[in-house]
C-alpha positions as a Markdown table, in Angstrom:
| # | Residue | x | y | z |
|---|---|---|---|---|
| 1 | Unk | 0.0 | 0.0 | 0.0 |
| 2 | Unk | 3.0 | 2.4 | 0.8 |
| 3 | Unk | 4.2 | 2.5 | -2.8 |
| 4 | Unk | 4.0 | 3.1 | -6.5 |
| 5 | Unk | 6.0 | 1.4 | -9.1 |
| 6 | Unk | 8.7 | 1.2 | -6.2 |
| 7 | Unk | 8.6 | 4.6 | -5.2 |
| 8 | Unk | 7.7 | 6.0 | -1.6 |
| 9 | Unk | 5.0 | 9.1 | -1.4 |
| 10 | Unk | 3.7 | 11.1 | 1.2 |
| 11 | Unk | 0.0 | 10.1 | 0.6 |
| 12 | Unk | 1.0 | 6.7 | 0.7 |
| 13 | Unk | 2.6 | 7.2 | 4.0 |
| 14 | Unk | -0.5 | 9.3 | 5.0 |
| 15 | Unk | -2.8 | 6.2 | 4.1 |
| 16 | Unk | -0.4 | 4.1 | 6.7 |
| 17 | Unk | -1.0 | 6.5 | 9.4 |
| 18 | Unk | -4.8 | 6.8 | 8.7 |
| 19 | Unk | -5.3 | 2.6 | 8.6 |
| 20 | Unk | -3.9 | 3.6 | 12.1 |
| 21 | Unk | -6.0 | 6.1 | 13.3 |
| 22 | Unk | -9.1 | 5.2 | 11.7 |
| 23 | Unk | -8.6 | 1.4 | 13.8 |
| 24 | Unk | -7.7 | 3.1 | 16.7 |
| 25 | Unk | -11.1 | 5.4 | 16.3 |
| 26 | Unk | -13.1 | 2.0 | 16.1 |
| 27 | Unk | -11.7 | 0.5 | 18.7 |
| 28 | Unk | -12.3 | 2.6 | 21.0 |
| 29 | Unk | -14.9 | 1.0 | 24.1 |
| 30 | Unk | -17.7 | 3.3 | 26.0 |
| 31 | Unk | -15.2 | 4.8 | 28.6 |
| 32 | Unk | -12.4 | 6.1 | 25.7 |
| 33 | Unk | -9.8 | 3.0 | 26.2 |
| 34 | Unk | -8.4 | 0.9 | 23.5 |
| 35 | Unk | -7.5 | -2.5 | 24.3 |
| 36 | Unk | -4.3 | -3.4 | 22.2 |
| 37 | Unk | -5.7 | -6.8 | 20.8 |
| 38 | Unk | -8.7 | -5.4 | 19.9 |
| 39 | Unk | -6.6 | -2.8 | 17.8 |
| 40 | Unk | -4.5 | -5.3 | 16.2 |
| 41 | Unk | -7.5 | -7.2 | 15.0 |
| 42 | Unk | -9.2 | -4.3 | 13.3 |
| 43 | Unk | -5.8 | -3.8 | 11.5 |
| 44 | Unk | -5.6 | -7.6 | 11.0 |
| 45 | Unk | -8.8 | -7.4 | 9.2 |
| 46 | Unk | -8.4 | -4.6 | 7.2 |
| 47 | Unk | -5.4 | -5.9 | 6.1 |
| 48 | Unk | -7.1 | -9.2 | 4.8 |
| 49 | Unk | -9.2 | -6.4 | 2.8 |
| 50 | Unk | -6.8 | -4.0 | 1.7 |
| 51 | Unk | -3.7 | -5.8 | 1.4 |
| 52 | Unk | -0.5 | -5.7 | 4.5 |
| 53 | Unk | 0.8 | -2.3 | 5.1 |
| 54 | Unk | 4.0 | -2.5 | 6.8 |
| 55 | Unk | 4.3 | 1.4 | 7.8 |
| 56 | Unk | 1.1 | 0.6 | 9.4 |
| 57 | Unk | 2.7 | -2.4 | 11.6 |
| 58 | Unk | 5.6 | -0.4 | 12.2 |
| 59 | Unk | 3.8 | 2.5 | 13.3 |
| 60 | Unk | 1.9 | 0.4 | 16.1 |
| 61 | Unk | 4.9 | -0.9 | 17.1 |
| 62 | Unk | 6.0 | 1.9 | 17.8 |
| 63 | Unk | 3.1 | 2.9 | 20.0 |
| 64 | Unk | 3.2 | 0.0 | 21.7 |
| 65 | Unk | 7.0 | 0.9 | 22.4 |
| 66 | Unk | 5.7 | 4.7 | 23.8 |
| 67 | Unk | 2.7 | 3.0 | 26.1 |
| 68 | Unk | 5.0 | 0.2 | 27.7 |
| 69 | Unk | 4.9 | -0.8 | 31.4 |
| 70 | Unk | 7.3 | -1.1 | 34.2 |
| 71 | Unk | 6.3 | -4.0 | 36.4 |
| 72 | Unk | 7.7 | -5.8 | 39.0 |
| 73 | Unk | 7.7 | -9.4 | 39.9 |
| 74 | Unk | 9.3 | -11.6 | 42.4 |
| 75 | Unk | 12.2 | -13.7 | 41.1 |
| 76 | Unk | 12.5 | -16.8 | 43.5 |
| 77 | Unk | 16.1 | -18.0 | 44.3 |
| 78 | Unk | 15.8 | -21.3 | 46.6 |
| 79 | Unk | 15.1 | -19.8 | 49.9 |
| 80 | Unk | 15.5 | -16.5 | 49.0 |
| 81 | Unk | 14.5 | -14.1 | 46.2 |
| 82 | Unk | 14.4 | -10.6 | 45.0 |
| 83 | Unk | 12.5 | -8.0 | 43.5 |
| 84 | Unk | 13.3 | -7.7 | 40.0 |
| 85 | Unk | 11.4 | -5.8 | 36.6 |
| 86 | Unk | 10.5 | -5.6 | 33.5 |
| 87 | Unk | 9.1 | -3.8 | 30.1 |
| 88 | Unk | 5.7 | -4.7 | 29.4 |
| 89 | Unk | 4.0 | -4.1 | 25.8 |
| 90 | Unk | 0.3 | -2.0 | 27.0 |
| 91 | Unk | -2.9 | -4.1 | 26.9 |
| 92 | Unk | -4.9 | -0.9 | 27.4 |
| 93 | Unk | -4.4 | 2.2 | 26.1 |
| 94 | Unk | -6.1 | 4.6 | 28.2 |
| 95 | Unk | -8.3 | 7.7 | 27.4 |
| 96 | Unk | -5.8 | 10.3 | 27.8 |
| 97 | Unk | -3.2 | 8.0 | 26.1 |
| 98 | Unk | -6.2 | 7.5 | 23.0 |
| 99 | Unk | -5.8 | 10.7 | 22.6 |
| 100 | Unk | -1.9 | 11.6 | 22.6 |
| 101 | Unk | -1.9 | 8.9 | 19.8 |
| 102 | Unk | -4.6 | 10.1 | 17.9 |
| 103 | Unk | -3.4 | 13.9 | 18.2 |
| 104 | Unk | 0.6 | 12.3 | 17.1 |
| 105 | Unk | -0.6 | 10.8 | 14.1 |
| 106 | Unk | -2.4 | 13.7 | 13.1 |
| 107 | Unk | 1.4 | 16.0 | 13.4 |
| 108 | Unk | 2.8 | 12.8 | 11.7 |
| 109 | Unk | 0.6 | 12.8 | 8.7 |
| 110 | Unk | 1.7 | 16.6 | 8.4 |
| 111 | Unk | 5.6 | 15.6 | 9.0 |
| 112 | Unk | 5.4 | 13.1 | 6.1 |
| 113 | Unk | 4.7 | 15.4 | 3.6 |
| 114 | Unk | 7.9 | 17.4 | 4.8 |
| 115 | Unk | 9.6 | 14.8 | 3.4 |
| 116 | Unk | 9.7 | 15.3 | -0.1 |
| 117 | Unk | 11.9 | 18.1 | -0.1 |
| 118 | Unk | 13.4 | 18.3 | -3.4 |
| 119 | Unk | 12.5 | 17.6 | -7.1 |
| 120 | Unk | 14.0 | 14.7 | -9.3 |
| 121 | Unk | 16.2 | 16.6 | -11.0 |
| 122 | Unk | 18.0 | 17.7 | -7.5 |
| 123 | Unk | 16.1 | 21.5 | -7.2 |
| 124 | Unk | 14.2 | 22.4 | -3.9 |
| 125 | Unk | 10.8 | 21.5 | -4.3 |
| 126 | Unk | 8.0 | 18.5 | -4.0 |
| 127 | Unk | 7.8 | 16.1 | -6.8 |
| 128 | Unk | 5.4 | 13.8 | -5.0 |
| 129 | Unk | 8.0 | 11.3 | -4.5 |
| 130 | Unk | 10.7 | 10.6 | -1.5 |
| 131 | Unk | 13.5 | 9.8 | -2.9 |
| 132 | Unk | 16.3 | 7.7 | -1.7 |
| 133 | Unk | 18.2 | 10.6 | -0.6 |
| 134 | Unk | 15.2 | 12.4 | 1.1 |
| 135 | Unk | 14.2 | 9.1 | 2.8 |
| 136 | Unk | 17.9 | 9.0 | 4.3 |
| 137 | Unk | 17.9 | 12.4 | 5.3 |
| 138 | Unk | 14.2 | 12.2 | 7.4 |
| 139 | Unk | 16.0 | 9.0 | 9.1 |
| 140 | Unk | 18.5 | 11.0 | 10.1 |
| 141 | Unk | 17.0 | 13.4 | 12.1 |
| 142 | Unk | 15.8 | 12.3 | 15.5 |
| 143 | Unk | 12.6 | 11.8 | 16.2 |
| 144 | Unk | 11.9 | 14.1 | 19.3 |
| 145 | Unk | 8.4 | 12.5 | 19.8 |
| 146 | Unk | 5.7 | 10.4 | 19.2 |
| 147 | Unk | 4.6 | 12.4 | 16.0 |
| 148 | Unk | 7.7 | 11.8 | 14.5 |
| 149 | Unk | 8.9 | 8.4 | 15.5 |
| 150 | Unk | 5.4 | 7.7 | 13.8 |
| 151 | Unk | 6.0 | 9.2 | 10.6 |
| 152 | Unk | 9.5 | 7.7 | 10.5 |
| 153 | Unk | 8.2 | 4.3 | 11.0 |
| 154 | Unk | 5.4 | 4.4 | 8.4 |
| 155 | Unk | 8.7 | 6.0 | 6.2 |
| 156 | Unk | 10.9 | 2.6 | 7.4 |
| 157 | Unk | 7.7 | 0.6 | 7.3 |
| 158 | Unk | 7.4 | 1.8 | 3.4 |
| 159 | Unk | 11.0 | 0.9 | 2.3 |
| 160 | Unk | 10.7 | -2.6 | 3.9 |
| 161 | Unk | 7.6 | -3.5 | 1.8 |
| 162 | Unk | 9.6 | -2.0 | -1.2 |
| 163 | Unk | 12.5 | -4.5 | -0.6 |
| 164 | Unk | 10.3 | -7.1 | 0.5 |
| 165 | Unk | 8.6 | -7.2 | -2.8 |
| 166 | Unk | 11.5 | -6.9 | -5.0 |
| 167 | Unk | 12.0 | -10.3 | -6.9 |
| 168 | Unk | 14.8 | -12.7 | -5.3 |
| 169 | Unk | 17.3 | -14.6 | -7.6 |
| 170 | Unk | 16.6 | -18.1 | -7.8 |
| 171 | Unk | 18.7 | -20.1 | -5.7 |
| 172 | Unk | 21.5 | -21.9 | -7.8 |
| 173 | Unk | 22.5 | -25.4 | -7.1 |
| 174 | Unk | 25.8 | -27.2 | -8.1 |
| 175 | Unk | 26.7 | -30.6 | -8.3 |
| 176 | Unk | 29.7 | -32.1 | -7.0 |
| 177 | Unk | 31.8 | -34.8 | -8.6 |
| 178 | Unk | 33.6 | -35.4 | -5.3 |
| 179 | Unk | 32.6 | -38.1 | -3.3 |
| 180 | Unk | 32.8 | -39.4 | 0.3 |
| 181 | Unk | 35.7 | -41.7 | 0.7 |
């Protein structure tokens, strides 16, 4: 879904981030939460539909990365034990946390289109495309927040689809005339 004939666009990005939002909007319950499986399996579903959309995969990831837990548990050593903890992926996004993403993919669609700085031939300007060099130069920068660690996932999520689809040689066999013995 992120490209055309190989090439990366903004709007394609933009669609990444909207398959995103728009699950996100329908999963939401009666008291504003979103419960992470039930998030995946509206992306699940429209991906049966609409075909896998890796910037859209990357993109949750990367929420899921923002929302994660601290939590403790006991570690028991023989008689002993200790306190230990660890990084949890979210099973509920809360209400106000619903609504930092919502408000980040928003800024993110806007970011995307901020990457398509110059034209083919090398002048500033939009061509519709991100090229190669454009692409490495949005990686580049850090991504201070949410917004843009989203739009640079849907960007990373776009160039694996890319090279995931490109054709793969055939495997080439040989035959040995050496034996065992």
């Amino acid at each position: 879904m992120t490209r055309i004939g190989g090439k990366i666009t903004p709007q394609n990005l933009e669609k990444s981030l909207d398959r995103l939002d728009k699950a996100l909007e329908k999963a939401v319950d009666d008291k504003g939460q979103v419960s992470v499986d039930e998030l995946e399996r509206r992306l699940d579903v429209t991906a049966e539909v609409k075909g896998k959309d890796v910037g859209t995969t990357k993109a949750l990831e990367a929420v899921k990365d923002e929302f994660s837990r601290t939590e403790s548990y006991w570690v028991s050593s023989g008689c002993s034990g200790y306190s230990a903890t660890r990084t949890v992926e979210p099973e509920l996004l809360k209400k106000g946390e619903v609504k930092n993403v919502r408000e980040a993919l928003m800024e993110a669609k806007k970011r995307v289109a901020g990457f398509d700085t110059h034209k083919a031939d090398g002048t500033k300007g939009k061509d519709g495309v991100i090229s190669e060099k454009e692409e490495k130069a949005a990686l580049a920068k850090p991504a201070d927040d949410l917004a843009g660690t989203l739009a640079q996932e849907a960007l990373k999520g776009a160039r694996q689809q890319i090279e995931d689809a490109k054709p793969r040689p055939a495997p080439s066999y040989s035959r040995s005339s050496g034996g065992c013995g």
